[in-house]
C-alpha positions in Angstrom: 0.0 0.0 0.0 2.8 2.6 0.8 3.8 2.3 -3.1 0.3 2.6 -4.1 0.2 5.6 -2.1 3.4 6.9 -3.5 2.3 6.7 -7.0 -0.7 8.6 -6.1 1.1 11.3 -5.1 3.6 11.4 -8.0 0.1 11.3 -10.0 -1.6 14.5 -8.1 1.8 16.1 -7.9 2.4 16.4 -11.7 -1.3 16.2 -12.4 -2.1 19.5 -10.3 -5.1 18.1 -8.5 -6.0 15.7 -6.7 -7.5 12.0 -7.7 -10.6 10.2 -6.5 -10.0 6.3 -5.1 -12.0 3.3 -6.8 -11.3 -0.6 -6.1 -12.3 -2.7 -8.5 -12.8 -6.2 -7.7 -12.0 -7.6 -11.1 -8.3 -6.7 -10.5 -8.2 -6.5 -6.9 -6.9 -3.1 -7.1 -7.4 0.7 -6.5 -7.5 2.8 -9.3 -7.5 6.7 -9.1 -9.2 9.4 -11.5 -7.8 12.6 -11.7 -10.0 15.7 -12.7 -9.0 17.9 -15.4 -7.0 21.4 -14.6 -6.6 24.5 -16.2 -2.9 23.2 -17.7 -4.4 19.3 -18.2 -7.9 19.2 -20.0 -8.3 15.7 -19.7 -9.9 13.0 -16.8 -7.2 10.8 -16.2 -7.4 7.3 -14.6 -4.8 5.2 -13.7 -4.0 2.0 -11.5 -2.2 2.2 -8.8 -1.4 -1.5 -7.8 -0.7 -2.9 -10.9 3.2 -2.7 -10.7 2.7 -5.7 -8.4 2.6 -7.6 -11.6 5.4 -6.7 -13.5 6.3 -3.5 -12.6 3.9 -1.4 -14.8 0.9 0.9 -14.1 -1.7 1.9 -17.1 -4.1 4.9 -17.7 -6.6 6.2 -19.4 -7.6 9.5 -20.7 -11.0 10.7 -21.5 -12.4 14.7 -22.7 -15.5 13.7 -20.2 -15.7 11.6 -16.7 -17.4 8.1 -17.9 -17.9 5.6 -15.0 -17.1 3.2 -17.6 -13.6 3.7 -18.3 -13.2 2.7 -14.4 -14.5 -0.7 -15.6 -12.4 -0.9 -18.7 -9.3 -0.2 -16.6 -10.0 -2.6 -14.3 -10.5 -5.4 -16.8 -7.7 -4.7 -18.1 -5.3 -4.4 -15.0 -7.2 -8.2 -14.6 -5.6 -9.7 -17.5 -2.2 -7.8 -17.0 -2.5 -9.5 -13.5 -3.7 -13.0 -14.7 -0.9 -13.2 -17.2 1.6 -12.1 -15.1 0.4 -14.9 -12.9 0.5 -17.3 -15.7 3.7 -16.5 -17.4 5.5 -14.0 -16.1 5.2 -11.7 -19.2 4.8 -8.2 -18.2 2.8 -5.0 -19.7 4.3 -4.1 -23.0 3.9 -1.1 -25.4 2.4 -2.3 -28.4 0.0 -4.9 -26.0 -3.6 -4.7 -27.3 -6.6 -5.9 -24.8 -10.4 -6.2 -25.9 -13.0 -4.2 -23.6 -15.8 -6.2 -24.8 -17.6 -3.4 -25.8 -16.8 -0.5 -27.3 -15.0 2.4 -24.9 -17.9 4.9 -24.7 -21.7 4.6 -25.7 -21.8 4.7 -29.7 -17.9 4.4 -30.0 -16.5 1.9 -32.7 -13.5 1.4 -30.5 -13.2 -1.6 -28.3 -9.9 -2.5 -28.0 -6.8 -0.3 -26.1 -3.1 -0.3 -26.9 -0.7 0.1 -25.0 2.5 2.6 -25.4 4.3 5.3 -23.7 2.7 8.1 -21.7 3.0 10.5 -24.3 0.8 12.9 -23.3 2.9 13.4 -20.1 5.5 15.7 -18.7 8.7 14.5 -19.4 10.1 12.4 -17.0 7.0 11.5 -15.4 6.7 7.5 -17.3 9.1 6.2 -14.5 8.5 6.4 -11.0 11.0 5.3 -8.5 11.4 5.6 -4.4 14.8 3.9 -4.6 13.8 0.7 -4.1 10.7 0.1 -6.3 10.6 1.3 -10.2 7.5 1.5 -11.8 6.6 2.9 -15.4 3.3 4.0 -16.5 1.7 3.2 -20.2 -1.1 5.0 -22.2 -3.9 2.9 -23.1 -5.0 4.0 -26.7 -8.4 3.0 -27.6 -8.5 1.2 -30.9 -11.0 -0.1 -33.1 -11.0 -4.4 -34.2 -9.6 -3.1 -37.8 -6.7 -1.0 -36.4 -5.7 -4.1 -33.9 -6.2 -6.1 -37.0 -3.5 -3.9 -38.2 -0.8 -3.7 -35.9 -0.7 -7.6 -35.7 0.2 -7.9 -39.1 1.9 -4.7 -39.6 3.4 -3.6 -35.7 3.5 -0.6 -33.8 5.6 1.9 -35.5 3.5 1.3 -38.7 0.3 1.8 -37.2 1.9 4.9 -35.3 2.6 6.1 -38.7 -0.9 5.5 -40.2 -2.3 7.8 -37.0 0.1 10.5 -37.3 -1.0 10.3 -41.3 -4.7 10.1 -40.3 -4.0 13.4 -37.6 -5.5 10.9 -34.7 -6.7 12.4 -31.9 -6.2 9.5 -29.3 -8.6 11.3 -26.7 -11.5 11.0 -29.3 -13.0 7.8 -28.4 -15.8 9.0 -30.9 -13.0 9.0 -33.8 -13.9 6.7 -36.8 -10.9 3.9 -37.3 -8.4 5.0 -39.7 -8.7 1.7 -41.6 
């Protein structure tokens, strides 16, 4: 719990507010969801216990608070957890996870991808109290076609196809670029 509670503060800290707790019992673990500020227009939610299974934590971003991203996060901290459990393989960028159902009400996106915390201050990916390192990843919500995609193709070519297509990663309402 003290490193949960660390990372919550290095969270609020760089945030600029602070967060709101949630458990979920699909992970067995607390999340937190920041509010937007005035220099951050964006909900963020992000586990806080997940490093327990490889060392990683994972967020999500949203324009809007939507109870249901809590749920998505927490399915997916479930099946980090579960295959950490079951073979020691970590969180990775360029890991893809289904939501079962798409990310917001009327979205075509129900998958997320995982990759660096881009939208972050620099520094802020890796945490560490000296004895514990932890780094964080950006869940990108993706559409079936677009995780179609990146299997065949990888990461850095579906990178390139967003930066192409202008993405917006925080539109959930986007349309998939292919």
């Amino acid at each position: 719990m003290l490193v949960a509670r660390q990372l919550y503060d290095h969270c609020s800290r760089l945030f600029g507010s602070d967060g709101e707790l949630y458990y979920t019992e699909k992970a067995d673990t607390l999340l937190a969801v920041f509010p937007p500020t005035r220099e951050r227009g964006w909900w963020t939610y992000t586990t806080l216990e997940l490093h327990r299974s490889g060392g990683v934590e994972c967020m999500l971003y949203s324009y809007h608070f939507d109870g249901a991203f809590i749920s998505h996060l927490g399915r997916v901290a479930a099946e980090v957890a579960r295959r950490w459990e079951e073979t020691g393989r970590g969180f990775a960028n360029g890991d893809v996870f289904a939501l079962g159902k798409p990310i917001q009400k009327g979205s075509s996106l129900q998958f997320v991808l995982a990759t660096p915390a881009d939208f972050e201050v620099e520094g802020f990916d890796l945490f560490t109290n000296g004895s514990d390192v932890v780094w964080f990843k950006m869940l990108h919500a993706i559409s079936g076609s677009e995780a179609e995609f990146l299997s065949r193709e990888g990461l850095a070519a579906l990178e390139r196809q967003f930066a192409d297509a202008e993405v917006n990663s925080l539109d959930v309402m986007r349309p998939p670029v292919m």
